[in-house]
DSSP file (Angstrom, degrees, kcal/mol; ACC not computed):
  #  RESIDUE AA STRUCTURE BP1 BP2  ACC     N-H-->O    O-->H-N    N-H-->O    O-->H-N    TCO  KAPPA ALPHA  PHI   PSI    X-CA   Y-CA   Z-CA
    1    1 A X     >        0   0    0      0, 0.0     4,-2.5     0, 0.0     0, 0.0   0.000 360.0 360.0 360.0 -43.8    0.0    0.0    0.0
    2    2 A X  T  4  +     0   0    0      1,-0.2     5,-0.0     2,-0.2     0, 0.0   0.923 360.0  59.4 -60.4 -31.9    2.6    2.4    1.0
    3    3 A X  T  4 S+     0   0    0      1,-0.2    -1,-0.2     3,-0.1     3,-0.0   0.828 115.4  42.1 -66.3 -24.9    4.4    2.0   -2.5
    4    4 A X  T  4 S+     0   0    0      2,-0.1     2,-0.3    38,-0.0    -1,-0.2   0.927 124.1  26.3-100.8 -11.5    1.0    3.3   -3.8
    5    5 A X  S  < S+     0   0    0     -4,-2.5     3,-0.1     1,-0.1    33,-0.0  -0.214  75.6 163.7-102.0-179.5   -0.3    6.1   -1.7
    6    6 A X  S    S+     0   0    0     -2,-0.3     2,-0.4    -3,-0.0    -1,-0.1  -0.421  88.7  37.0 -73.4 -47.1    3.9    7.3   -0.5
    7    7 A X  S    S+     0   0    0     31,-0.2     4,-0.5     1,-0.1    34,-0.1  -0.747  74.3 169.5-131.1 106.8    1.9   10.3    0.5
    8    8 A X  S  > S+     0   0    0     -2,-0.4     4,-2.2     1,-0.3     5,-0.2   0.707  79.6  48.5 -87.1 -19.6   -1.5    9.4    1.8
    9    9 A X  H  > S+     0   0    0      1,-0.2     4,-1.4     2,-0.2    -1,-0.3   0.887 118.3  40.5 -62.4 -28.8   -2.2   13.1    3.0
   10   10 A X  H  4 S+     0   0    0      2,-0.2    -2,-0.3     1,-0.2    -1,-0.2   0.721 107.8  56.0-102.3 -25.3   -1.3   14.4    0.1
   11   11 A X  H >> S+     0   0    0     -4,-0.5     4,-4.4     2,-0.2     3,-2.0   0.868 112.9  46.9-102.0 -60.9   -2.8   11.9   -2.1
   12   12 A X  H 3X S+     0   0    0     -4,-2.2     4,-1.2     1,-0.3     5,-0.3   0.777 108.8  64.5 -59.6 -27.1   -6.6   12.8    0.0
   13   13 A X  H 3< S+     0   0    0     -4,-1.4    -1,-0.3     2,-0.2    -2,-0.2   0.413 102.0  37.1 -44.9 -22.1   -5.6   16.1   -0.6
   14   14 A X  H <> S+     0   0    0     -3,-2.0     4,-1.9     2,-0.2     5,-0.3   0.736 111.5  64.5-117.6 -59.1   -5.7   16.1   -4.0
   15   15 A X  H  X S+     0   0    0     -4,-4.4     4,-0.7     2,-0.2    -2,-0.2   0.625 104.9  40.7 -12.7 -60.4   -8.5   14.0   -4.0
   16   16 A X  H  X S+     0   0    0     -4,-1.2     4,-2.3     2,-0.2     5,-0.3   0.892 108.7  70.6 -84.6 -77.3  -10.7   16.3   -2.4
   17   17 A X  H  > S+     0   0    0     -5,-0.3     4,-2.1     1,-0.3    -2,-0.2   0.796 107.9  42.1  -0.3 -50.8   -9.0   19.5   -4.9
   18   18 A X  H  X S+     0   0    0     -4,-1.9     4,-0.9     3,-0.2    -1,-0.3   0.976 105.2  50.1 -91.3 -38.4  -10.4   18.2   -7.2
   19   19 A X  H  < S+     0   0    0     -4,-0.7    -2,-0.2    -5,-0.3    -1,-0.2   0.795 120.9  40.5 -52.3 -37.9  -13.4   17.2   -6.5
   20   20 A X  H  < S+     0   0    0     -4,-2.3    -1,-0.2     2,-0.1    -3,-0.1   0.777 106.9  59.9 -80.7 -18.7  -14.2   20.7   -5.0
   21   21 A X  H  < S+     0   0    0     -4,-2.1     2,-2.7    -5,-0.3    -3,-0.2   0.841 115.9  41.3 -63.5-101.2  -12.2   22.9   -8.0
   22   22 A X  S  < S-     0   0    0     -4,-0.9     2,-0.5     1,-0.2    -1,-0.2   0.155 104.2-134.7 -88.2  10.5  -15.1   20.9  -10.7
   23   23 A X        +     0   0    0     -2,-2.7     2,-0.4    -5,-0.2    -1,-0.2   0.449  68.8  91.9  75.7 -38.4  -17.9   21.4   -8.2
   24   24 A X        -     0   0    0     -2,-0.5    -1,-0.1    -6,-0.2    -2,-0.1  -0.824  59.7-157.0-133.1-175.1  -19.2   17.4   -8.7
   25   25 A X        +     0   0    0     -2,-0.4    -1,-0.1     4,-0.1    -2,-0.1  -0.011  47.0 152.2-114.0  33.4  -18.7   14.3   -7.4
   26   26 A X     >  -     0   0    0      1,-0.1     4,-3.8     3,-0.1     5,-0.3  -0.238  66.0-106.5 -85.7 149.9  -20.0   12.8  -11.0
   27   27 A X  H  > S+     0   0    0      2,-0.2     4,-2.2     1,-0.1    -1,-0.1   0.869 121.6  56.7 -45.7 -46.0  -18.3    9.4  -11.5
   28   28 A X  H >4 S+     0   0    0      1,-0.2     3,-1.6     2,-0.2    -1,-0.1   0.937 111.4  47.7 -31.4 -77.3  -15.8   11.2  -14.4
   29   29 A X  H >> S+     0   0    0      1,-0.3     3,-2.7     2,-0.2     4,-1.8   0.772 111.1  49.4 -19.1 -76.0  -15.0   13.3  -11.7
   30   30 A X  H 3X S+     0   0    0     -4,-3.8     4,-1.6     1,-0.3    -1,-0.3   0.828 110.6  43.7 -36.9 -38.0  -14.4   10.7   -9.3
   31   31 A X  H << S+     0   0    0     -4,-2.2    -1,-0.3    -3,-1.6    -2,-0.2   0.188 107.6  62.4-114.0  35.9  -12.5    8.7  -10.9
   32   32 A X  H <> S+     0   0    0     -3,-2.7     4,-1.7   -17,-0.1     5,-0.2   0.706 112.3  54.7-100.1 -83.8  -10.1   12.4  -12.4
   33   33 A X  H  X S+     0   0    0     -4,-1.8     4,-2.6     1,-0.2    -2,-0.2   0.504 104.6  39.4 -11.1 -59.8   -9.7   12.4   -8.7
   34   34 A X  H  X S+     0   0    0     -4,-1.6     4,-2.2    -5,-0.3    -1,-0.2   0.999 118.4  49.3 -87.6 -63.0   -8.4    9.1   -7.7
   35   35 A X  H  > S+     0   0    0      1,-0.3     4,-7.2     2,-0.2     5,-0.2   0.770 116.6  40.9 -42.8 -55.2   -5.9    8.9  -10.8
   36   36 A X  H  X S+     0   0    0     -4,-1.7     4,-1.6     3,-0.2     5,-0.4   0.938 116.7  55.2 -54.3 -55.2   -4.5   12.8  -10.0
   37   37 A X  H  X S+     0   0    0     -4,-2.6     4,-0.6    -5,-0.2    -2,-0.2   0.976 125.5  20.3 -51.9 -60.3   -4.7   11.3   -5.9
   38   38 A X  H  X S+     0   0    0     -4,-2.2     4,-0.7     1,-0.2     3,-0.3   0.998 129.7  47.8 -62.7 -61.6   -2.2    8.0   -6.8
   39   39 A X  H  X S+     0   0    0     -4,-7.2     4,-1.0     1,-0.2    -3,-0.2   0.548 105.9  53.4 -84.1  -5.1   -0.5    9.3  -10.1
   40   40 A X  H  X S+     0   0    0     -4,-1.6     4,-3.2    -5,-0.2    -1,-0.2   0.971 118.3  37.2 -61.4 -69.4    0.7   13.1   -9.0
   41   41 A X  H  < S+     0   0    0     -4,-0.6    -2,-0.2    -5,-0.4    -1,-0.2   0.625 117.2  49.5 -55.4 -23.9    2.6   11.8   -5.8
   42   42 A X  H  < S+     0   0    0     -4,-0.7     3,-0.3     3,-0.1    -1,-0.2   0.780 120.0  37.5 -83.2 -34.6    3.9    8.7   -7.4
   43   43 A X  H  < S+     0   0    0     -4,-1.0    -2,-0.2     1,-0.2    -3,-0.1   0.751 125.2  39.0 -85.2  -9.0    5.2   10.8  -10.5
   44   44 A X  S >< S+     0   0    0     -4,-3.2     3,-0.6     1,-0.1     4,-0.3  -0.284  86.2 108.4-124.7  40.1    6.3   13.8   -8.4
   45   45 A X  G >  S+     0   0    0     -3,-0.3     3,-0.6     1,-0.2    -1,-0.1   0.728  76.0  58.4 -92.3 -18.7    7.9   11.5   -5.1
   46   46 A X  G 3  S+     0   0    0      1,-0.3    -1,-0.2    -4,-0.1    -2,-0.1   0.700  95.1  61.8 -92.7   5.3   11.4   12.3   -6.0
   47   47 A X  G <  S+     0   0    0     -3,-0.6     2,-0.3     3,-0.0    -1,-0.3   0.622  82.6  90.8 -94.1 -25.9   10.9   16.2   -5.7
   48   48 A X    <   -     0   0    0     -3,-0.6     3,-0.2    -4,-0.3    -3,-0.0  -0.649  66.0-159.9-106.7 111.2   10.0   15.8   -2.1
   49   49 A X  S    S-     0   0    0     -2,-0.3     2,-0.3     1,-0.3    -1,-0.2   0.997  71.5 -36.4 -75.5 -52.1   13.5   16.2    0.0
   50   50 A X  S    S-     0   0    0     -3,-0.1     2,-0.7     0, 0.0    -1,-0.3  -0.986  74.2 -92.0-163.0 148.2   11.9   14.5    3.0
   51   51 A X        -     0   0    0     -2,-0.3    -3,-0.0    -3,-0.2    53,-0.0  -0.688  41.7 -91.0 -92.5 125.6    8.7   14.5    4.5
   52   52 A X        -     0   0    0     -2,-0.7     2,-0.7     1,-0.2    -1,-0.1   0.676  25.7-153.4 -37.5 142.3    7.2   16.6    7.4
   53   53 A X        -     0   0    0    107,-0.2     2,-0.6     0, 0.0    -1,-0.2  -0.973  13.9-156.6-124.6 120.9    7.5   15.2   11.0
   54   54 A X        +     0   0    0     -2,-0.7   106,-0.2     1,-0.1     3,-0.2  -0.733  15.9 178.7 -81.5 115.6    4.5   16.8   12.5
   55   55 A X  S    S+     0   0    0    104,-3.3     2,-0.7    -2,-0.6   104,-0.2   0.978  71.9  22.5 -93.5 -49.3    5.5   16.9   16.2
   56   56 A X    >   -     0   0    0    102,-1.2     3,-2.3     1,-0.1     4,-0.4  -0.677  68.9-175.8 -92.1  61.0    2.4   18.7   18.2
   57   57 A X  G >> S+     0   0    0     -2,-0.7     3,-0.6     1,-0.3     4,-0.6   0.641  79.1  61.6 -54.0  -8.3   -0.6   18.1   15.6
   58   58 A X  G >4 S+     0   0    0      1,-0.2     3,-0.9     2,-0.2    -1,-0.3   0.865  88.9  66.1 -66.3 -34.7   -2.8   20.1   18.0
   59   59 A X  G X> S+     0   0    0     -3,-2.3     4,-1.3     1,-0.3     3,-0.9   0.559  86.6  68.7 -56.9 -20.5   -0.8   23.0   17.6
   60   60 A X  H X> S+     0   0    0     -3,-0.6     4,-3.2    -4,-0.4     3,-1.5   0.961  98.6  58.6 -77.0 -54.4   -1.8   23.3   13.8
   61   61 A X  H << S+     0   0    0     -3,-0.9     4,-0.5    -4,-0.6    -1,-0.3   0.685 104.8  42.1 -55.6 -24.5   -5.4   24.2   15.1
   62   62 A X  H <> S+     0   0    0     -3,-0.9     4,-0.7     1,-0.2    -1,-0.3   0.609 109.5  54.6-115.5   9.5   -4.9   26.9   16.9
   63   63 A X  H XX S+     0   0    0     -3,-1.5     4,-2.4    -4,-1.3     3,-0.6   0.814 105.3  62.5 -89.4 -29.2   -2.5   28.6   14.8
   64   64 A X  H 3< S+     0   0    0     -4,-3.2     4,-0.4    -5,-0.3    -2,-0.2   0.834  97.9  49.3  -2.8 -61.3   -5.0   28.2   12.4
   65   65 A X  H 3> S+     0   0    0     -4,-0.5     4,-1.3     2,-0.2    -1,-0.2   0.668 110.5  53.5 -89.3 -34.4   -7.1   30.0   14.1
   66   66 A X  H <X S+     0   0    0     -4,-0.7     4,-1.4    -3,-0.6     5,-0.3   0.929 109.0  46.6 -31.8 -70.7   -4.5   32.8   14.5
   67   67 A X  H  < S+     0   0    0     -4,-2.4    -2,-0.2     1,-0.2    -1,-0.2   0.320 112.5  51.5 -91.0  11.8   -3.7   33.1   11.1
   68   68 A X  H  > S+     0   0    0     -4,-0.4     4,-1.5    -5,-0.2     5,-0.2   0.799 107.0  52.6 -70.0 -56.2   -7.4   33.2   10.3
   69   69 A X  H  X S+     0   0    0     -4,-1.3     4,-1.0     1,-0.3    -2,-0.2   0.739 118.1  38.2 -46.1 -36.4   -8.2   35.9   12.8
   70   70 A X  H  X S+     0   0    0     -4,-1.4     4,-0.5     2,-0.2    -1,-0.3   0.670 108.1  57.0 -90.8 -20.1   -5.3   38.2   11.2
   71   71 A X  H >> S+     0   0    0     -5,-0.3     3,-2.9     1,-0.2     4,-0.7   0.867 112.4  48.0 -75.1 -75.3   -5.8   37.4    7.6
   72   72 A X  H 3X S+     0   0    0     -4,-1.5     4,-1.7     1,-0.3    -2,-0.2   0.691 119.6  36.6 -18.0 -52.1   -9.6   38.8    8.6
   73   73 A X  H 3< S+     0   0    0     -4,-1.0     4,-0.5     2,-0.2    -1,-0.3   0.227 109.6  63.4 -98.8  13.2   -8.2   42.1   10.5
   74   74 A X  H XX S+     0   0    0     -3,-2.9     4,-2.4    -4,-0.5     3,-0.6   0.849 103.1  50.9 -96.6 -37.6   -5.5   42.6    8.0
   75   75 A X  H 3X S+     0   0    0     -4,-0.7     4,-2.2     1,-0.2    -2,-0.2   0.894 109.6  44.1 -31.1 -65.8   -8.1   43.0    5.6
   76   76 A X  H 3X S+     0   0    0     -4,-1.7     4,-2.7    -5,-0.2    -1,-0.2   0.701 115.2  51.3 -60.1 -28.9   -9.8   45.4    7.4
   77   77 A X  H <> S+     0   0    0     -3,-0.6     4,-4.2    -4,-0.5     5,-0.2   0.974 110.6  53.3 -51.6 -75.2   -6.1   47.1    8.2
   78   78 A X  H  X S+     0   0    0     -4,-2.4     4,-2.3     1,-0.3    -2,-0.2   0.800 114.2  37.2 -49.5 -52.4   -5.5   47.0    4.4
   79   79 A X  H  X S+     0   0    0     -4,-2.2     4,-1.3     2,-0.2    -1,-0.3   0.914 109.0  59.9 -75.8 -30.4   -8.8   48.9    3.4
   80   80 A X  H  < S+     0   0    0     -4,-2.7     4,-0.2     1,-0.2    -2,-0.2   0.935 112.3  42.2 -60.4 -32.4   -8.8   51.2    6.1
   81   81 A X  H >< S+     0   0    0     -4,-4.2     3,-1.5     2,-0.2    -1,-0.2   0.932 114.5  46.7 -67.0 -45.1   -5.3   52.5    4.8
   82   82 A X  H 3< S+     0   0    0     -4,-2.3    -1,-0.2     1,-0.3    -2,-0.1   0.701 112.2  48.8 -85.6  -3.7   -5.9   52.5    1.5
   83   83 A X  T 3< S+     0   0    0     -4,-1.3    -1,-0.3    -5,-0.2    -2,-0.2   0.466 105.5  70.3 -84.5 -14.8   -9.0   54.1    1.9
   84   84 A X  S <  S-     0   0    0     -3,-1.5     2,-0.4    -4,-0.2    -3,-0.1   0.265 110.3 -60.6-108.2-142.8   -7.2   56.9    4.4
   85   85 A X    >   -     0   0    0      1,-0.1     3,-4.8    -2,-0.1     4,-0.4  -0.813  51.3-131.6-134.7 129.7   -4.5   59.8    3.0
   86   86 A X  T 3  S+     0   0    0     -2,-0.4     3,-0.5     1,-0.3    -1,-0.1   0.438 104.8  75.1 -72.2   1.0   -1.4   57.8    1.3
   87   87 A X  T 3  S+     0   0    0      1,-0.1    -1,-0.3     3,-0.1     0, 0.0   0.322  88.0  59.5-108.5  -5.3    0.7   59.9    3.1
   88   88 A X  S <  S+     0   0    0     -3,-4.8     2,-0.3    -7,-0.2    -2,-0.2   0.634  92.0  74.9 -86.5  -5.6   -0.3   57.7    6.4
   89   89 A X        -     0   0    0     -3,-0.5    48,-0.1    -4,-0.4     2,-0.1  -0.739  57.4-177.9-113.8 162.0    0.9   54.3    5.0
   90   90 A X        -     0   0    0     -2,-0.3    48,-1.2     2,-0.1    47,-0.1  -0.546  16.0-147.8-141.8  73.8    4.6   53.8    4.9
   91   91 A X        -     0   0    0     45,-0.3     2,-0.2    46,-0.2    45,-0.2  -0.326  15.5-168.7 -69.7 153.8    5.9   50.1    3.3
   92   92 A X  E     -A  135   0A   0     43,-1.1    43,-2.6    41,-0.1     2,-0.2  -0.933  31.8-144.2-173.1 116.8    8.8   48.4    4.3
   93   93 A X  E     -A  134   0A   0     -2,-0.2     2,-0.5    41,-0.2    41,-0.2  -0.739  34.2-169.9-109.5 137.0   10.8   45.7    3.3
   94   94 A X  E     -A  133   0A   0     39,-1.5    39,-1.8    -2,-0.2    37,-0.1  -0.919  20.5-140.9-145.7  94.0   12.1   43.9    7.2
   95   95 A X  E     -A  132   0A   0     -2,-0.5     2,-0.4    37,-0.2    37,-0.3  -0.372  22.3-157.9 -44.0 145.7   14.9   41.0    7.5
   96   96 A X  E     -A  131   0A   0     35,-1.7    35,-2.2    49,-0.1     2,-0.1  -0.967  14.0-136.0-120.3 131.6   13.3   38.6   10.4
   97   97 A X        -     0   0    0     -2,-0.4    33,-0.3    33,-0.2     2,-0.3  -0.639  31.1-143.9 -71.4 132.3   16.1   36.7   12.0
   98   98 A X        -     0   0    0     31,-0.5     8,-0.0    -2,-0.1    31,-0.0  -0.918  29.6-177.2-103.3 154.0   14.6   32.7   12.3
   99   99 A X        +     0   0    0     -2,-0.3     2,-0.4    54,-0.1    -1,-0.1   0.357  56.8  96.0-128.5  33.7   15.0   30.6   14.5
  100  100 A X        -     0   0    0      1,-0.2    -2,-0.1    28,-0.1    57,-0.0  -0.659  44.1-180.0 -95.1 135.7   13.1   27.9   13.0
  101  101 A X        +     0   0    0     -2,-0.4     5,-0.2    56,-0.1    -1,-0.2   0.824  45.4 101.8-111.7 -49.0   15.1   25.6   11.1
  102  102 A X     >  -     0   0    0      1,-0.1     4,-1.8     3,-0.1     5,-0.1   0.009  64.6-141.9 -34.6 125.5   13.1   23.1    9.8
  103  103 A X  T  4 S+     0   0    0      1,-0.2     4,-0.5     2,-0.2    -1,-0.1   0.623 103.4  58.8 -99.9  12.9   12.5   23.9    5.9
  104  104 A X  T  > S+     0   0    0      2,-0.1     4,-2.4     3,-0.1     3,-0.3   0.820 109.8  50.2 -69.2 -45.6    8.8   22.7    6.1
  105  105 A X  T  4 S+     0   0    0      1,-0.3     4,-0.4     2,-0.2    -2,-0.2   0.697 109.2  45.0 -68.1 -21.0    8.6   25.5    8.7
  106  106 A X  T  X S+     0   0    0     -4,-1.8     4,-1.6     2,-0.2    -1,-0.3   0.774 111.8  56.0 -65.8 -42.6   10.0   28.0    6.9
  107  107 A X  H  > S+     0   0    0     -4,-0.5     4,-0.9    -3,-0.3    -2,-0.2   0.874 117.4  34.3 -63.3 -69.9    7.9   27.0    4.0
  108  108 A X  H  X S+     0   0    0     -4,-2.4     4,-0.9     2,-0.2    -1,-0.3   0.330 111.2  57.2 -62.5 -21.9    5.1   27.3    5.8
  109  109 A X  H  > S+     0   0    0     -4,-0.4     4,-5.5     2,-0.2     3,-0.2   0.890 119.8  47.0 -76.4 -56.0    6.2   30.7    8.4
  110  110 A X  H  X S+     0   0    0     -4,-1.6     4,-1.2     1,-0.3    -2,-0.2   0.765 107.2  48.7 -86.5  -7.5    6.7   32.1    4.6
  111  111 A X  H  X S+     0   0    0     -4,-0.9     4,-3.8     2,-0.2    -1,-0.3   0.845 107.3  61.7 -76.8 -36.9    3.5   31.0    3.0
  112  112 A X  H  X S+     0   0    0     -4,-0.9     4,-2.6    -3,-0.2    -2,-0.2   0.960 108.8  39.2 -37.5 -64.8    1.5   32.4    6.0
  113  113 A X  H  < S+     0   0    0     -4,-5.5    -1,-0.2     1,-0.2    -2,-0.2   0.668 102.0  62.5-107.2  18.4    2.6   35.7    5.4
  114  114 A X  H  < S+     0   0    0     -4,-1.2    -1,-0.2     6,-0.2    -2,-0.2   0.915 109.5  47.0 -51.7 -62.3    2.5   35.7    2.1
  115  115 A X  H  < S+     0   0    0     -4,-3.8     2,-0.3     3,-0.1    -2,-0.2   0.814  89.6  87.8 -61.3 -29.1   -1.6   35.1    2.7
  116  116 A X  S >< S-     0   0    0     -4,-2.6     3,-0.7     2,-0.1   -45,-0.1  -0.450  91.0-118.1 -74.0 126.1   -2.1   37.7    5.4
  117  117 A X  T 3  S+     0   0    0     -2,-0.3     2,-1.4     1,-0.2     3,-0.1  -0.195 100.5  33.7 -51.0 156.7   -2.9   41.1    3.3
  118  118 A X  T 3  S+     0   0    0      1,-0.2    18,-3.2   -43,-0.1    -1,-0.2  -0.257 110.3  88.2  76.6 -36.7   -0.6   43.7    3.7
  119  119 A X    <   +     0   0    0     -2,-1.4     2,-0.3    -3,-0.7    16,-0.2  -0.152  47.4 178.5 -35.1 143.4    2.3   41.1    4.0
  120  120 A X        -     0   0    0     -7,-0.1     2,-0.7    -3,-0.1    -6,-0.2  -0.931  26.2-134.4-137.6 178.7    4.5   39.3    1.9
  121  121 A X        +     0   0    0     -2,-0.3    12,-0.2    12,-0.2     3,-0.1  -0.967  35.8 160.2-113.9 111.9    7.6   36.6    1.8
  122  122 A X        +     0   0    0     10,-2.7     2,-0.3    -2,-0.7    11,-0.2   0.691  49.2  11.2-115.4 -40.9    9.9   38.0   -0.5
  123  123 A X  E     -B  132   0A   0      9,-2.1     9,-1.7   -13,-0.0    -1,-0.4  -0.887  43.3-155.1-139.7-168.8   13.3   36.4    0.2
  124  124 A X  E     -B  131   0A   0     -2,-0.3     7,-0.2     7,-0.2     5,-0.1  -0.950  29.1-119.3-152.2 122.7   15.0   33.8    2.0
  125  125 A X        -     0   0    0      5,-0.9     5,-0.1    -2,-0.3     7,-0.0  -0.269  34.4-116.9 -67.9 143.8   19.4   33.9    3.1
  126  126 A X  S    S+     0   0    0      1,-0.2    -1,-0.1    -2,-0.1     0, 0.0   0.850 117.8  59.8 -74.0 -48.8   21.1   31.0    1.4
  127  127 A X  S    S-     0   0    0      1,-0.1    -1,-0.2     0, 0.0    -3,-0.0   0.901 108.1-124.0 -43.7 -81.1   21.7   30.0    5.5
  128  128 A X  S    S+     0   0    0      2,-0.1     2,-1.1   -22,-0.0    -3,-0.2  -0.403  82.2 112.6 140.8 -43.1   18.1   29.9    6.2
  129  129 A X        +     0   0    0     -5,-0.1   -31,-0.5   -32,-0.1     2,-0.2  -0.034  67.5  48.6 -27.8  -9.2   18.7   32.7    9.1
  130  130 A X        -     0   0    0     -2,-1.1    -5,-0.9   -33,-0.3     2,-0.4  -0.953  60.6-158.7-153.6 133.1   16.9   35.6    7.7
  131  131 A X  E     -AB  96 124A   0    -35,-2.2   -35,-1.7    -2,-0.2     2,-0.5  -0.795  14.7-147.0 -89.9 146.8   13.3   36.2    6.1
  132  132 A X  E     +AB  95 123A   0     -9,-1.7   -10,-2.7    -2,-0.4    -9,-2.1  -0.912  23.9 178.1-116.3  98.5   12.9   39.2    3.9
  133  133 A X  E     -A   94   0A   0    -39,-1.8   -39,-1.5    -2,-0.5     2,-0.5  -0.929  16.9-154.8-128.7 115.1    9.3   40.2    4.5
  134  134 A X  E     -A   93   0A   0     -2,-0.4     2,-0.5   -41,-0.2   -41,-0.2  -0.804  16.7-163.0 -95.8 135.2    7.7   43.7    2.5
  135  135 A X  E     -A   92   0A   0    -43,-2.6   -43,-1.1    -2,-0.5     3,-0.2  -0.954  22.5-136.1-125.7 117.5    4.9   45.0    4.7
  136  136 A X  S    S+     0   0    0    -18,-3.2   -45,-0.3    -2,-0.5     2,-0.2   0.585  95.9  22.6 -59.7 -12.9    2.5   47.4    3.0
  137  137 A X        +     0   0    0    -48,-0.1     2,-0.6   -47,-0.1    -1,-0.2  -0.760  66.9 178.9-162.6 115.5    2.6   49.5    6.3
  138  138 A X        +     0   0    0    -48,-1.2     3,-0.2    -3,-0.2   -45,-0.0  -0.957  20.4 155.9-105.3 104.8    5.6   49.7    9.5
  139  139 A X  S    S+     0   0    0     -2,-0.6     2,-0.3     1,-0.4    -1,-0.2   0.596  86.4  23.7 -55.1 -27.7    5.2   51.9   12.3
  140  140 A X     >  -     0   0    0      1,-0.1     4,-1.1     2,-0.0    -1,-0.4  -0.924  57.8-171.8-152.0 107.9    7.6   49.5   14.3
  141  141 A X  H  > S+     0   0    0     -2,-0.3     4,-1.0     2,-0.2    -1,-0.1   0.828  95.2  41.7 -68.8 -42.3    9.9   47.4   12.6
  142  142 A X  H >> S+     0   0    0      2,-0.3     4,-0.8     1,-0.2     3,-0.6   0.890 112.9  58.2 -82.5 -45.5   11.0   45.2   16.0
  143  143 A X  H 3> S+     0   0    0      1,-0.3     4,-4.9     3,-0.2    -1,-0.2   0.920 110.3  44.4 -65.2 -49.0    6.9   45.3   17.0
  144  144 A X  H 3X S+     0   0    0     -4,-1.1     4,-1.1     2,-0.2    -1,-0.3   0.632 115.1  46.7 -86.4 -13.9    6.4   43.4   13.3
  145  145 A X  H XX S+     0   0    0     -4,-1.0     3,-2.6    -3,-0.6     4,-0.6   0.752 111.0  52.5 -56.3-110.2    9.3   41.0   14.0
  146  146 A X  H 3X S+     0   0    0     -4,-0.8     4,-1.2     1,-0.3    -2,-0.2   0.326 115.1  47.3  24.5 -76.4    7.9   40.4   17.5
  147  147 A X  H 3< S+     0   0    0     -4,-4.9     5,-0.4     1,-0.2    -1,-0.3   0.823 112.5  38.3 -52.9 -46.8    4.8   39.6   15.9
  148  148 A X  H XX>S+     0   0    0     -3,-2.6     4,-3.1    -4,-1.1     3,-1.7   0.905 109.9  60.4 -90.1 -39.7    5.3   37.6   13.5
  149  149 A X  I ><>S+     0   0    0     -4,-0.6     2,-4.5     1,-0.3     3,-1.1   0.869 125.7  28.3 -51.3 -94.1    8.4   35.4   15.6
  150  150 A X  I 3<5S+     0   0    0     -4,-1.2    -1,-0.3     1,-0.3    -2,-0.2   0.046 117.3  47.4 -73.8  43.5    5.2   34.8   18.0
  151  151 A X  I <45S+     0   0    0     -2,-4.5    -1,-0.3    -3,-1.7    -3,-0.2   0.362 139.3   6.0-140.0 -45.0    2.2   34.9   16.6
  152  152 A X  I <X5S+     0   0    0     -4,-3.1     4,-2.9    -3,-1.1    -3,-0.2   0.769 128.3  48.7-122.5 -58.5    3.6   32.3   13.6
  153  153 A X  I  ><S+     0   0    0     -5,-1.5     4,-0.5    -4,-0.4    -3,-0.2   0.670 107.4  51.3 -56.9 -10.3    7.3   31.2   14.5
  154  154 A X  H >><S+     0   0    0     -5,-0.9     3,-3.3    -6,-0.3     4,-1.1   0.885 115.7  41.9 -85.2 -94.5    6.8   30.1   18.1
  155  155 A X  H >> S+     0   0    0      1,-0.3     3,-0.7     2,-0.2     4,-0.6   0.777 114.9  52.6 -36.6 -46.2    3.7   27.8   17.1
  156  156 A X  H 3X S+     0   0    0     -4,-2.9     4,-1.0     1,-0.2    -1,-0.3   0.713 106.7  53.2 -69.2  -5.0    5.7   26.4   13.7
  157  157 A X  H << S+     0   0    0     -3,-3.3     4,-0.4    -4,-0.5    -1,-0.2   0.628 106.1  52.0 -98.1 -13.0    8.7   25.4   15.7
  158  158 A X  H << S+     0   0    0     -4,-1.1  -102,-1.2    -3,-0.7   -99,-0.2   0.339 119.7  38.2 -83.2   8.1    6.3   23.3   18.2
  159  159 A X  H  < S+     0   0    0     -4,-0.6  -104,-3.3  -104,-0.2    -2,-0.2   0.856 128.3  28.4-120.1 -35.1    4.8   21.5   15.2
  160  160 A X     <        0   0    0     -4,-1.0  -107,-0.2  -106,-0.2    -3,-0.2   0.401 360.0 360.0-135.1 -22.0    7.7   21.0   12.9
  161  161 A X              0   0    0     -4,-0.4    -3,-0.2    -5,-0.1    -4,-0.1   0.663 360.0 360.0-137.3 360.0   10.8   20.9   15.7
């Protein structure tokens, strides 16, 4: 079994991707699904340096729940500013030192704050050691390090390390 699912998250994952991108569950459909679920991960296995060792799976939930709760008020952030006198917002590109090593956690730190509005992940230090994150608006460069180290690096380094 394992040589045919090798990644069975990722395999349901896909499953379910598709089935909700085309809207039915019509037998075509179904059976799009299962072929994309086995043959994507079987053709694409060798890409994958090694796979995630989720240490705290609880933790996923409530950063979840985090980074739902800011992607929501970043929005609100995002329109009130752009809505307000351009001469209040002031963007900023902001090394964050990590001290997450893991490069699922990194992966993941930088896909986070890509999604939160006003945010983005732009680069990454050859080392790993440094994020390069432009943020449509800084009052406090150390306050948006601060944040982001706990609000998203603290939680990915009890799941990933």
């Amino acid at each position: 079994m394992k040589r045919l699912l090798p990644a069975p998250l990722l395999s349901a994952t896909l499953f379910v991707a598709w089935l909700m991108l085309n809207q039915s569950a019509s037998a075509g459909n179904l059976v799009l699904a299962a072929i994309f679920a086995v043959g994507l991960p079987l053709a694409f296995g060798g890409f994958r340096v090694d796979p995630p060792r989720i240490r705290r799976p609880l933790v996923i939930a409530k950063l979840g729940l985090v980074v739902l709760y800011d992607i929501v008020m970043s929005n609100i952030e995002v329109a009130r500013r752009i809505l307000g006198p351009e001469s209040k917002i002031t963007p900023r590109f902001v090394w964050v030192p990590l001290d997450i090593r893991d490069p699922h956690g990194i992966a993941t730190l930088a896909g986070i704050i890509t999604m939160t509005p006003g945010t983005l992940s732009s680069d990454l230090t050859e080392d790993r050691s440094h994020l390069l994150v432009h943020a449509f608006n800084v009052d406090d460069e150390q306050a948006l390090i601060a944040s982001i180290k706990e609000r998203y690096e603290t939680p990915l380094r009890e799941i990933f390390e």
